[in-house]
N, C-alpha and C positions, 0 to 999 in steps of 0.2 A: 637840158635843164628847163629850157622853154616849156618841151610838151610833159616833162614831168610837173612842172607847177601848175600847166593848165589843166591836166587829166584825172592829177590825183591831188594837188592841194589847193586849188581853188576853190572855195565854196565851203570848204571845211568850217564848220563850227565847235564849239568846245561847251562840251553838258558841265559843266562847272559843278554841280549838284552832284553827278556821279565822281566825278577827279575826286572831290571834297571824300566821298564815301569811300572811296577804295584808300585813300592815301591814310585815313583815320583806321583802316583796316589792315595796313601794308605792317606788319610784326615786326620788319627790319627797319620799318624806317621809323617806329614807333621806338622798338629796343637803342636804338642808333642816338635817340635826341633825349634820351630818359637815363640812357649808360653813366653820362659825367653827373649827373646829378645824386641819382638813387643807387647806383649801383647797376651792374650788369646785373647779376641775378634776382634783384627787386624786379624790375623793369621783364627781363621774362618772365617771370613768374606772374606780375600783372597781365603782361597779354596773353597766355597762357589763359590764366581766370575768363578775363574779356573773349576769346574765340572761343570757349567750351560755354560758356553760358549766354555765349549771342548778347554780349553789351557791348556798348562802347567802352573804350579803355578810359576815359574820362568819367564815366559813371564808376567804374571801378575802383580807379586811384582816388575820387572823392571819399568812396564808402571806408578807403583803407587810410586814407587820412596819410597820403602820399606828401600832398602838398597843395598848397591853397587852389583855386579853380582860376585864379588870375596867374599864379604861379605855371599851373600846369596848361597855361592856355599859352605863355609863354615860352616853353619849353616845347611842345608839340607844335610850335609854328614851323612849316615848312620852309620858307623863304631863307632864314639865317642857314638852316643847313645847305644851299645851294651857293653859299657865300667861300665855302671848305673851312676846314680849322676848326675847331672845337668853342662851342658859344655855350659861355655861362651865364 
């Protein structure tokens, strides 16, 4: 464990800027946090839209008048889904 923490995870930083991007990009975890609210197939259907036309699913669910930009900034937080159990 020693020379694993010194070899490979010492020193490690975290681009915070990329996590942010890919995790606004990840389809499951978008579908995942969007399901109780809009429905499963609203919710694909959105990211669906979002990957073919290279937006963000937030520019998208605004344009389709999902749900308010406070609402959807709510529901797309990361944090509560690592908590398990379904957040409304």
């Amino acid at each position: 464990m020693r020379v694993l923490r010194e070899k490979t995870i010492a020193g490690l930083t975290v681009d915070e800027g990329r996590a942010k991007e890919l995790m606004d990009m990840s389809p499951s975890l978008i579908v995942t946090a969007l399901s109780p609210h809009i429905g499963y197939a609203k919710a694909a259907s959105l990211v669906k839209r979002a990957l073919a036309e290279r937006r963000s699913l937030m520019d998208v669910a605004l344009e389709e008048k999902v749900a308010s930009e406070a609402d959807l900034r709510r529901m797309l937080d990361p944090l509560p889904m690592t908590r398990g159990g379904v957040q409304k």
